[in-house]
C-alpha positions as CSV (number, residue, x, y, z in Angstrom):
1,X,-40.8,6.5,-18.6
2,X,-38.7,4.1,-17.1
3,X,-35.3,2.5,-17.6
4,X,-34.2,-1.1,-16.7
5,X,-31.5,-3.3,-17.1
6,X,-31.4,-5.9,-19.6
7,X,-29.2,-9.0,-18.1
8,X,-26.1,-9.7,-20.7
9,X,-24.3,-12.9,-19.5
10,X,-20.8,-13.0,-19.8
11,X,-18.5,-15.6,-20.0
12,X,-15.3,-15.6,-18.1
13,X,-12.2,-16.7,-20.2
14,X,-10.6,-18.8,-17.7
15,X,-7.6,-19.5,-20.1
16,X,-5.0,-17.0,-21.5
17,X,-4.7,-16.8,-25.3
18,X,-1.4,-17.5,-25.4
19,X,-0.4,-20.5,-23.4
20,X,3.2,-21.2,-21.9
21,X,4.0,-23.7,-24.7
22,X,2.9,-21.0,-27.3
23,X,4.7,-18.3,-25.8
24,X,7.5,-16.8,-28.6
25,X,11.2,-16.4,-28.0
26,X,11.7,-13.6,-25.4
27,X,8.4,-13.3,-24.8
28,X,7.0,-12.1,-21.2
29,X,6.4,-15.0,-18.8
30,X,2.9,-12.8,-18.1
31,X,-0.3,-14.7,-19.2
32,X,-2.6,-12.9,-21.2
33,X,-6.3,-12.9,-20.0
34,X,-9.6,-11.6,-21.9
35,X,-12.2,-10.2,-20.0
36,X,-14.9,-8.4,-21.5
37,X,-16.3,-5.0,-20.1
38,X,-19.5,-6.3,-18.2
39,X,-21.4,-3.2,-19.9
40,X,-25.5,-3.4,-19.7
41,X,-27.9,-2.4,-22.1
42,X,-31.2,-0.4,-20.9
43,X,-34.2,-0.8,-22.1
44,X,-36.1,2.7,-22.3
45,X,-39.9,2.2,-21.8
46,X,-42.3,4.9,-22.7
47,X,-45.6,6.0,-21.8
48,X,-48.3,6.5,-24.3
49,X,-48.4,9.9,-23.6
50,X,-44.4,10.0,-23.8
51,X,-44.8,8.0,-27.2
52,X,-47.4,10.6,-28.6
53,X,-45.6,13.4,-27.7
54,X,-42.1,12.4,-29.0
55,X,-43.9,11.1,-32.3
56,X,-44.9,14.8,-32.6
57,X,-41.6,16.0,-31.9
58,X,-40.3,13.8,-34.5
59,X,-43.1,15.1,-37.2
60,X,-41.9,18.5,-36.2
61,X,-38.3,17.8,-37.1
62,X,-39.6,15.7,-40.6
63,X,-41.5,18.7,-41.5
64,X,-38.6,21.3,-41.1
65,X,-36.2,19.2,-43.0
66,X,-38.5,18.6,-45.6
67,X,-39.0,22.6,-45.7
68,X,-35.2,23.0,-45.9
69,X,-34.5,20.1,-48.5
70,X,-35.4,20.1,-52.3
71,X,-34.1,16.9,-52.8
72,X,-37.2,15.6,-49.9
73,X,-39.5,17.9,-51.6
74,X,-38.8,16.9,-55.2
75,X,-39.5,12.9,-54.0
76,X,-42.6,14.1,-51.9
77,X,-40.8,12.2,-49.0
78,X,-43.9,13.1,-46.5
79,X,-42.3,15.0,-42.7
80,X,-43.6,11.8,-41.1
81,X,-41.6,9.2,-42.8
82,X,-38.4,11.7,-42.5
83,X,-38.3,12.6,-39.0
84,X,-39.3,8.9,-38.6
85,X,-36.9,7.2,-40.0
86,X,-34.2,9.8,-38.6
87,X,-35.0,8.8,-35.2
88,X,-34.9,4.8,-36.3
89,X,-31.4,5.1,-37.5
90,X,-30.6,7.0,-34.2
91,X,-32.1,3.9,-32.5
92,X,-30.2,1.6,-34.8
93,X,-26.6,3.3,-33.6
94,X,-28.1,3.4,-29.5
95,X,-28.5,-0.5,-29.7
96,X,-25.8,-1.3,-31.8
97,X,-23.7,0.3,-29.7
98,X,-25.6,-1.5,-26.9
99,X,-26.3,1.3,-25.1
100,X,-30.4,1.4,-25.1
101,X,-33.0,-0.4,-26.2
102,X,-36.3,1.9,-26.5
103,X,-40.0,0.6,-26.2
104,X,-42.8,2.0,-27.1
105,X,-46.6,2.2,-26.3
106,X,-48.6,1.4,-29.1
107,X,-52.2,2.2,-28.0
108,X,-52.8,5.3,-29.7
109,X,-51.0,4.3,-32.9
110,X,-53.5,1.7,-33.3
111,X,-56.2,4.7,-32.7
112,X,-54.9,6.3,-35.2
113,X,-54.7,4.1,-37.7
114,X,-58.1,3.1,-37.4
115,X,-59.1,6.5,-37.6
116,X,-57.3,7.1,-40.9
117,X,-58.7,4.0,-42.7
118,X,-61.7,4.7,-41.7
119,X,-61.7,8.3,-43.1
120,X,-60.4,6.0,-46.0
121,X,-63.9,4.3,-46.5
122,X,-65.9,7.5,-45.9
123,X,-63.9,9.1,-49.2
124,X,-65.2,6.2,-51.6
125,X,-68.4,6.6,-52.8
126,X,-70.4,5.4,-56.3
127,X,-71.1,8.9,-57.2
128,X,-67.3,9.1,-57.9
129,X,-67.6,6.0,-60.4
130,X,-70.2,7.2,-62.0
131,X,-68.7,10.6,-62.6
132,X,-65.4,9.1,-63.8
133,X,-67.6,7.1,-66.8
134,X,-66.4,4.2,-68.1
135,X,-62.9,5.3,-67.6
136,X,-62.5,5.1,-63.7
137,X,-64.6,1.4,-64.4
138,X,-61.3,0.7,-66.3
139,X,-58.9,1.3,-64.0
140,X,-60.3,0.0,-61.2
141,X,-60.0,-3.5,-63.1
142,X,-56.3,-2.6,-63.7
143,X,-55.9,-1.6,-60.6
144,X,-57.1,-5.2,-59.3
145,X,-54.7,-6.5,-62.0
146,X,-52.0,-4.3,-60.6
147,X,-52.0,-5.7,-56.7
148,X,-52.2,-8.7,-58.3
149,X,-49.3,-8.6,-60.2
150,X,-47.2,-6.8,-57.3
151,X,-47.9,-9.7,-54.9
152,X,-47.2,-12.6,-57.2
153,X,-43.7,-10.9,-58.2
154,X,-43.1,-10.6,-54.3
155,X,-44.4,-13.7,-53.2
156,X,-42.4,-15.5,-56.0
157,X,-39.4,-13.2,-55.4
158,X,-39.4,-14.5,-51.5
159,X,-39.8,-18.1,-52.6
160,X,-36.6,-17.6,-54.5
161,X,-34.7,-16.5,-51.4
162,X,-36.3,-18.8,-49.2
163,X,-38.6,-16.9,-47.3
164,X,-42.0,-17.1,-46.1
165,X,-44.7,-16.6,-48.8
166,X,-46.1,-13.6,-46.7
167,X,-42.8,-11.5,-46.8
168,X,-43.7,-11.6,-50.7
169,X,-46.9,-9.6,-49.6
170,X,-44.4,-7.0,-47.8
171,X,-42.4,-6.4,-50.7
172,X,-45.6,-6.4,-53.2
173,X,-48.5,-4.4,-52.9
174,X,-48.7,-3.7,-49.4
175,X,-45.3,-1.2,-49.7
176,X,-46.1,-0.4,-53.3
177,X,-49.6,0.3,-53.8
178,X,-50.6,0.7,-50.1
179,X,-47.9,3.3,-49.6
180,X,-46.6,4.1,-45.9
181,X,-50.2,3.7,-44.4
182,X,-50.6,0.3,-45.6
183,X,-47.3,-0.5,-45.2
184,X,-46.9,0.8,-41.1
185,X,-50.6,-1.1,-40.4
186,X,-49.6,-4.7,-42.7
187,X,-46.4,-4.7,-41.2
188,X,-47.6,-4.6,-37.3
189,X,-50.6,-7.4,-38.5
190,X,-47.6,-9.8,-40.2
191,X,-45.4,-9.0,-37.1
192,X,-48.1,-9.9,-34.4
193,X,-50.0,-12.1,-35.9
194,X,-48.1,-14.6,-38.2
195,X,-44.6,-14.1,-36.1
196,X,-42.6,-12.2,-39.2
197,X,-39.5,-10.8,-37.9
198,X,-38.9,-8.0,-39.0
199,X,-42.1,-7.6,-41.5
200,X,-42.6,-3.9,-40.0
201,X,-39.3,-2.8,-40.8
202,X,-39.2,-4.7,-44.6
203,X,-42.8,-2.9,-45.5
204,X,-41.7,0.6,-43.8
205,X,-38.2,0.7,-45.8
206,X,-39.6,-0.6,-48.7
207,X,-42.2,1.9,-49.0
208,X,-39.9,4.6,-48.8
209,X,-37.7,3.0,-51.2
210,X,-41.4,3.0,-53.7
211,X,-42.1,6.8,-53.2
212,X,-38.2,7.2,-54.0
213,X,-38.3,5.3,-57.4
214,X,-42.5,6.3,-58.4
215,X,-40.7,10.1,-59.6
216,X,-38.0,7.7,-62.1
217,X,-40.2,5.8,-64.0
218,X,-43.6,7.5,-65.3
219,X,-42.2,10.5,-66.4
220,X,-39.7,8.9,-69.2
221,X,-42.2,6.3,-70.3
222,X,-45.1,8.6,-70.8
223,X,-42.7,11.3,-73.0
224,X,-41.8,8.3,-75.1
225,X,-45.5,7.7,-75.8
226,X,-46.1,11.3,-76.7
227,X,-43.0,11.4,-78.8
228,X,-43.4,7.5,-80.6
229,X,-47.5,8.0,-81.1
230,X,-47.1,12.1,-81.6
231,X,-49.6,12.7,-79.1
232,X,-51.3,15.8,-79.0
233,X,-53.8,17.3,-76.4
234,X,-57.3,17.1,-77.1
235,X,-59.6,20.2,-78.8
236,X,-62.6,18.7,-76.7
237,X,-63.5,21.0,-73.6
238,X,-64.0,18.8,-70.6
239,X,-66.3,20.4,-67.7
240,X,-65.5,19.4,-64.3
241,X,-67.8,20.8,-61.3
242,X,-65.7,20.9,-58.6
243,X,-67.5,22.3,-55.9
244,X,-65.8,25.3,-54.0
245,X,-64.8,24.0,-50.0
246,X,-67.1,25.7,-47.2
247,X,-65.3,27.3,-44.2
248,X,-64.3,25.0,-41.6
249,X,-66.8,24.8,-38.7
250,X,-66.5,23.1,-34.9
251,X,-70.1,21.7,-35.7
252,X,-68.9,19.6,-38.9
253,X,-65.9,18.8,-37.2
254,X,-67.8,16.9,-34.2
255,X,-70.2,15.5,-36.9
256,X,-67.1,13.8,-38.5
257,X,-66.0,12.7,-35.7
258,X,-68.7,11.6,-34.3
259,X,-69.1,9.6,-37.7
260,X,-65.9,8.0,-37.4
261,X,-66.9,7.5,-33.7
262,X,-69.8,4.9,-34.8
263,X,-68.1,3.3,-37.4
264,X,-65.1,2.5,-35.4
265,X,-67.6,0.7,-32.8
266,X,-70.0,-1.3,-35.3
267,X,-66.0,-2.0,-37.1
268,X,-65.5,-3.7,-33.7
269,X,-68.7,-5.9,-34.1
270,X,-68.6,-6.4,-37.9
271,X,-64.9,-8.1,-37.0
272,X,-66.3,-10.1,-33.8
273,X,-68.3,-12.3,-36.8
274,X,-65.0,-13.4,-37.5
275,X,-62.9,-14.0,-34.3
276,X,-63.8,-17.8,-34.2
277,X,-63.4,-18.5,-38.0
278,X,-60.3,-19.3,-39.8
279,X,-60.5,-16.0,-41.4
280,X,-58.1,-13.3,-40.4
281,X,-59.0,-10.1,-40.9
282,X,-56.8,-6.3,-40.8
283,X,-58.6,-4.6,-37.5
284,X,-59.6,-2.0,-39.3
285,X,-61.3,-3.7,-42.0
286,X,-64.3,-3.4,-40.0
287,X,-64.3,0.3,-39.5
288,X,-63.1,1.3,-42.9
289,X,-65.8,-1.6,-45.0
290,X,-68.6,0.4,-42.3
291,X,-67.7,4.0,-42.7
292,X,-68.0,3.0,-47.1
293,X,-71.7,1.7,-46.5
294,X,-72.3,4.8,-44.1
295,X,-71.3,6.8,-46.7
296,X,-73.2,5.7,-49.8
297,X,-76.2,5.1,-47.7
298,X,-76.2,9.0,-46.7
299,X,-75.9,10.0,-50.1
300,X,-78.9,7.4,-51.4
301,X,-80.9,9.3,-48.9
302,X,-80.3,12.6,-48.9
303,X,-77.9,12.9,-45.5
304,X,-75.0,15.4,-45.8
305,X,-72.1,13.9,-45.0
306,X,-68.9,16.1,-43.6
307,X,-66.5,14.9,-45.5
308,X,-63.6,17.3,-45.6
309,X,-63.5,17.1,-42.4
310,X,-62.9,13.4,-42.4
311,X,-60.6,13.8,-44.8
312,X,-58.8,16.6,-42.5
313,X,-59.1,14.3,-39.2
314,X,-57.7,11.2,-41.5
315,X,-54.8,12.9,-42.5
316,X,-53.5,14.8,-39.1
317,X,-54.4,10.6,-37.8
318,X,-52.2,9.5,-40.5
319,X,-49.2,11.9,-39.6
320,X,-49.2,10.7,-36.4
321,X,-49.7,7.4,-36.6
322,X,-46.8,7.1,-39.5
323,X,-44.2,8.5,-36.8
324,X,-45.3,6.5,-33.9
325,X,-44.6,3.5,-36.7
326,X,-41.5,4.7,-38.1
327,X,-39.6,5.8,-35.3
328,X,-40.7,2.6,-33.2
329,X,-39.1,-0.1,-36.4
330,X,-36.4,-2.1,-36.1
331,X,-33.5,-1.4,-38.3
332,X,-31.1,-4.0,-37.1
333,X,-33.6,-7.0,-38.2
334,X,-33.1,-6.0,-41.8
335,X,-30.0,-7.4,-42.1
336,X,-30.7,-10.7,-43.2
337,X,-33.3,-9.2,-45.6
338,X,-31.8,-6.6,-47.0
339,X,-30.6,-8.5,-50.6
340,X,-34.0,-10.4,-50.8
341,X,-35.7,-6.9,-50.2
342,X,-33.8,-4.1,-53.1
343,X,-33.7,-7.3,-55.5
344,X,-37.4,-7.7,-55.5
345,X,-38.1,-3.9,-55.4
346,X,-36.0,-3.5,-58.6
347,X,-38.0,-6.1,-60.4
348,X,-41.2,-5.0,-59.6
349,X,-40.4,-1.3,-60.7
350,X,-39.1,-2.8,-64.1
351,X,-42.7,-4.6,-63.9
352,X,-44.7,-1.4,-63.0
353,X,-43.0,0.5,-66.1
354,X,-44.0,-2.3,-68.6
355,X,-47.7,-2.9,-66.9
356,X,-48.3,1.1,-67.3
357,X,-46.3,1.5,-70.8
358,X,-48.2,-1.8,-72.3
359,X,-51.2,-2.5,-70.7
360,X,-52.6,0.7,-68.9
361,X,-52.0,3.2,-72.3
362,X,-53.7,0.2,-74.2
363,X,-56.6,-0.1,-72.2
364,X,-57.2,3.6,-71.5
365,X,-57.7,4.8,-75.7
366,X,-54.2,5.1,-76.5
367,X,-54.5,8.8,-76.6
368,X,-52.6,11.8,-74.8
369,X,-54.7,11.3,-71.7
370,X,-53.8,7.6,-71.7
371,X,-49.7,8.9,-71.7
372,X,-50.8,11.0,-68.8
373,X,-52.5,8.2,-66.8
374,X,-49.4,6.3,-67.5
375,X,-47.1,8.8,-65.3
376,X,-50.2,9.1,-62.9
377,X,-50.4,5.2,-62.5
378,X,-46.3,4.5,-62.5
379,X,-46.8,7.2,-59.9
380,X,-48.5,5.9,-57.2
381,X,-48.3,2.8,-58.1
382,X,-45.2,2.5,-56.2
383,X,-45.5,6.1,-54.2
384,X,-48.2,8.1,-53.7
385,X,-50.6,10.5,-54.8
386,X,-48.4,13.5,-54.7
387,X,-45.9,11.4,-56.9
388,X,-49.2,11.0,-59.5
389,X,-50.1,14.5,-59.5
390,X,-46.6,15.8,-59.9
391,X,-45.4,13.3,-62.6
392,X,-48.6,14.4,-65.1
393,X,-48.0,18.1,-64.4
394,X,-44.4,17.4,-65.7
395,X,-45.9,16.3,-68.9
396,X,-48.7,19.2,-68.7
397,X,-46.2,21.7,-68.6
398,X,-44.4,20.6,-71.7
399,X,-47.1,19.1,-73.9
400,X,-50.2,20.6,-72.9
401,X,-53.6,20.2,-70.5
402,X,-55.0,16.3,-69.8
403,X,-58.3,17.0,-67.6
404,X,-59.7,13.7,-67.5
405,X,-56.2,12.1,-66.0
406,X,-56.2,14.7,-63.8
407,X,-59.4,14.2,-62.3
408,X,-59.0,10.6,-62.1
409,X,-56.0,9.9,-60.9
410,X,-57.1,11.4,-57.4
411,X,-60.3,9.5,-57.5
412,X,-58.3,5.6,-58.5
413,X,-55.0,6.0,-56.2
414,X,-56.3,8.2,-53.3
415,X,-59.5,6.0,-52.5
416,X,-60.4,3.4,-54.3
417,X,-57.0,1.6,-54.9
418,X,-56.7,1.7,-50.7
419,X,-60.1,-0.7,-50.9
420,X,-59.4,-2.8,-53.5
421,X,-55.7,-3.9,-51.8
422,X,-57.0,-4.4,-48.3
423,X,-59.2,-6.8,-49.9
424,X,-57.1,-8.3,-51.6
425,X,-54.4,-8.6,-49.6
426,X,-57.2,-9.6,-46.7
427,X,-57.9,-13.2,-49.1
428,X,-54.2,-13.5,-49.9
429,X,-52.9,-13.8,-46.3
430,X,-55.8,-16.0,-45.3
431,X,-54.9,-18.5,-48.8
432,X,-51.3,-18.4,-47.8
């Protein structure tokens, strides 16, 4: 950790403000000169180990507010993205107040975001499509017509307010469907690599400003369903095999990471292929597109694969990495997007209600499950999965069991909609 002084040039004012000639009746013959306190501003530099271990303190805090707030809770607001953006707004008054400036090392964020999307590809697998039926076939389509939809209202959206094409991509499906994962990993990439000021800070915000709104609009659409169509659960008995989670062992856990290990490394390679094309890829499309064939190969022949302890090494990767992002963003760049920014967002949540109220019940039977994947969709369509889950057991509760929705809903938002955006969004930026 290190501190160092930013040089602020100040200009002298040579002249008083009031000259002789301007001088009011019985005013003092005493010229009146301006000079500015020569104050400097520090920039803060931390460590990686520093970084890691005040990103930790920050998930601390998030995670005892959360405890303490039912407000936080109700939302699902993760720990990460609370103590995170806590310490940004701290930041935001530091610099304002031009007081310090703090950097941060990024090298183990970018370790563990790989890891997490790489978990991310080890969770998809064609066993899950096939279980699902023709439903989860469905949805994945509309999913695909969902990203769609999200970038083309943000692209045109930033066309309006003339901005770049690619800040339509931050304020589409990158915040929306990608959640704060996505959001954190697309908004270094437009940053770095196609000079977006302040892209981090747009996708961080405006994925918190998704997970705030997913809990407003799927509930009251899918009631209105059950009420207009008189909905009813079905008599049917539905059969799910969930298989009961073995005990956590230090073998499994060094399989899975071990896993993750190698797919991270042939990741690396699979993206050399494409470091003297035109083709820019995420640089953890590698890793993640590897770890999905490593999967579905091990299942074709027979090789166990550890996967809730991926899922468990993802997630504590994801915490961390979502606080390293969130308490390193920007604030004070949003200011000349922040009209462009809750504009758009507003208009694509009055899009996400009609897709999900029109097209998704339509698609999906028009039944009571289809109501329920309405609230499920509308729920992490612009939150998260948590949002999904606790938006169709507000219907449950009042109108009775939907099995199928609640079995799929996991299966569409928390893997395979991940897959389908990065690739999307991985054509998109290259087209733009």
């Amino acid at each position: 950790m290190h501190f160092e002084n930013q040089v602020i040039t100040y200009k002298s004012c040579t002249e008083p403000l009031i000259g002789p000639s301007e001088k009011p009746f019985g005013y003092s013959s005493v010229s009146l000169y301006f000079y500015p306190l020569n104050i400097p501003m520090y920039q803060l530099t931390l460590n990686m180990y520093e970084t890691v271990g005040l990103a930790a303190v920050v998930l601390f805090v998030g995670t005892i507010l959360v405890r303490h707030s039912k407000l936080l809770r109700r939302f699902f607001i993760p720990a990460a993205v609370v103590g995170g953006m806590l310490f940004a707004i701290v930041s935001l008054c530091l610099y304002s107040a031009d007081i310090v400036e703090i950097q941060f090392d990024d090298t183990l964020r970018q370790i563990t975001m790989m890891v997490f999307f790489c978990s991310i590809g080890f969770l998809a697998s064609f066993k899950m499509l096939k279980a699902g039926g023709k439903l989860v076939s469905i949805l994945v389509v509309l999913m695909l017509v969902l990203i769609l939809m999200q970038n083309g209202v943000g692209i045109v959206c930033a066309d309006i307010f003339g901005l770049d094409s690619k800040y339509g991509l931050a304020l589409g499906s990158i915040s929306l469907c990608g959640g704060h994962g996505t959001a954190a990993a697309y908004g270094e990439l437009l940053v770095d690599d196609y000079g977006l000021v302040g892209a981090d800070s747009v996708c961080l915000a405006s994925a918190t400003f998704g997970l705030a709104l997913a809990g407003f609009i799927g509930g009251p659409l899918a009631k209105r369903l059950v009420w207009k169509h008189r909905l009813e659960p079905s008599t049917e008995d539905y059969e799910f095999k969930v298989k009961e989670p073995e005990k956590l062992q230090e073998r499994r856990f060094l399989t899975a990471a071990g896993m993750i290990a190698v797919c991270l490394g042939a990741g690396a390679v699979f993206n050399l292929l494409f470091e003297d094309t035109d083709i820019t890829l995420p640089v953890y499309l590698g890793a993640m597109l590897i770890a999905f064939v490593f999967r579905n190969t091990a299942e074709k022949i027979g090789v166990e694969v550890p996967v809730r302890e991926v899922e468990i090494l993802g997630w504590v990767c994801l915490c961390l990495f979502l606080s390293m992002a969130l308490m390193s963003i920007k604030l004070w760049e949003l200011e000349d997007l922040a009209l462009a920014m809750v504009v758009t967002l507003l208009i694509q949540a009055v899009a996400l209600g009609l897709f999900v109220y029109y097209l998704v019940f339509r698609a999906t039977g028009k039944n009571y499950e289809s109501a329920a994947l309405v609230t499920g969709v509308a729920g992490f369509g612009m939150g998260a999965i948590p949002n999904a889950i606790a938006n169709m057991e507000a219907l449950i509760r009042e109108h009775g069991p939907a099995p199928v929705a609640y079995f799929v809903v996991p299966i569409i938002g928390g893997v395979f909609l991940d897959i389908i955006n990065v690739v999307v969004l991985t054509v998109l930026l290259n087209l733009l």
